[in-house]
Each structure stands twice: as C-alpha cells, then as structure tokens.
N, C-alpha and C positions, 0 to 999 in steps of 0.2 A: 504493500500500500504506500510505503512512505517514497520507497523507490519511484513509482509512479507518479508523485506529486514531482519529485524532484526534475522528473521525465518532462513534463507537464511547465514545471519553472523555465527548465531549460529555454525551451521551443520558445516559449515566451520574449525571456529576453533575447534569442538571438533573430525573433522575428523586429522587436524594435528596434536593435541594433542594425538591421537589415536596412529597417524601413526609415532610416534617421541618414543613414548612409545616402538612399536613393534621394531625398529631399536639398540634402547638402550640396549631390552633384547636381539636381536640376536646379537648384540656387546659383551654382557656378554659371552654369548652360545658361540663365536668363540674366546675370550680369552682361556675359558673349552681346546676347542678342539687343539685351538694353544699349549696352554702347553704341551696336551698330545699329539701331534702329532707331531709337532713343532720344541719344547723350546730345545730340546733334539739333533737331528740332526746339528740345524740350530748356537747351542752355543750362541744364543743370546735372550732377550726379544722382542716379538710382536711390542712394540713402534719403536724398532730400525730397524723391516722388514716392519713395515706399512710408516717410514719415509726416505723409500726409493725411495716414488713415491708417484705423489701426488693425489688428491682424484678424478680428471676426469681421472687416468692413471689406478687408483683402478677398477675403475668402468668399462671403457672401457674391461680390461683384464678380469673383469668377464662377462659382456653381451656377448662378441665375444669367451666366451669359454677359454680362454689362461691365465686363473689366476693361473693354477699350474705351466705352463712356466715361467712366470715371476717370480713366487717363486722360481722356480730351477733357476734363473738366479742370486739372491740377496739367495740363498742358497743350495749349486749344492746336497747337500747329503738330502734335503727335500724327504720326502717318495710323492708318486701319492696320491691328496685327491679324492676319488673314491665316496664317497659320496655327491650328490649335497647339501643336505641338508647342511651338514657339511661345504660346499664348501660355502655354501652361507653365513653363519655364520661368518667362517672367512673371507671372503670378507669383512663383515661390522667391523668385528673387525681389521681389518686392515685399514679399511677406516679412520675409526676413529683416526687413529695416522697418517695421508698421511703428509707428508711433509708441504702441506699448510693448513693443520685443526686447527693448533693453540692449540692443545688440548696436555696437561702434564701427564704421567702416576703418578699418586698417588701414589701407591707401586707398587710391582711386585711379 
C-alpha cells in the first residue's frame, strides 16, 4: 500500500516537473516571437506589455480567443498574430511578466 502511494507521489511530481519544463521553453519561444513581431511596432520590451495585466487577465484573453485584442489595446500598431502556435507562445511569454508574477527581466 505504502509503496503504491509513493508510486503515485512519484508520477506526480515528475509530471509537474514535466509540465513546468514545457511552459519555461514556450516562455522562451514567445520572447523569439515577441521581438520579432512585437518589440518593433509596440516601442517597448515584453516585460512592460506582459505587466500590463495580470496573469488570470493573460490567461483568460487567450482561452476566450481575445489575446490579440488586448495586445492592440496596450499596443494599437501591434501586427494580427495569425498563428496559434505563435499565439500560444507568446501568451506564456507574456504570462510570465503579468503584473502579479513577481518575476524580473534579467536583460532584454
């Protein structure tokens, strides 16, 4: 029984360790694409458009579809991100600077 639980712990943590993993590299991926899509239009770095809103406003505006909205709204000359893939990317890389994340851009 106890074995079992421990079984059980296991899978656990190395599914969040997994999945904290995959967020960190699409974080990376949608810095890439902020630059290049972005950085340019917007006149400003990703930390300063991710801590516009904070990380349930992130999230919400991409599940419901309306993350390029809200980026024209915190940047009216932002280009359409037409790619979801892309889209998704920077959603997390935006996530990750939301107003309440706590989190410091290192360089830029």
């Amino acid at each position: 029984m106890f074995n079992k639980f421990l079984k059980f712990i296991a899978v656990i943590l190395v599914g969040l360790i997994l999945s904290s993993s995959f967020v960190q590299a699409s974080a990376l991926m949608g810095k890439k694409y902020y630059i290049q899509l972005l950085k340019k239009p917007c006149g400003f770095n990703g930390d300063v458009m991710g801590s516009k809103y904070t990380k349930k406003a992130w999230r919400e505006f991409y599940k419901s579809g309306t993350l390029n909205e809200a980026i024209k709204k915190v940047c009216p000359k932002a280009p359409e991100i037409t790619s979801q893939s892309k889209e998704k990317h920077i959603y997390h890389f935006l996530e990750s600077f939301a107003s309440d994340s706590g989190n410091i851009p290192s360089c830029n």
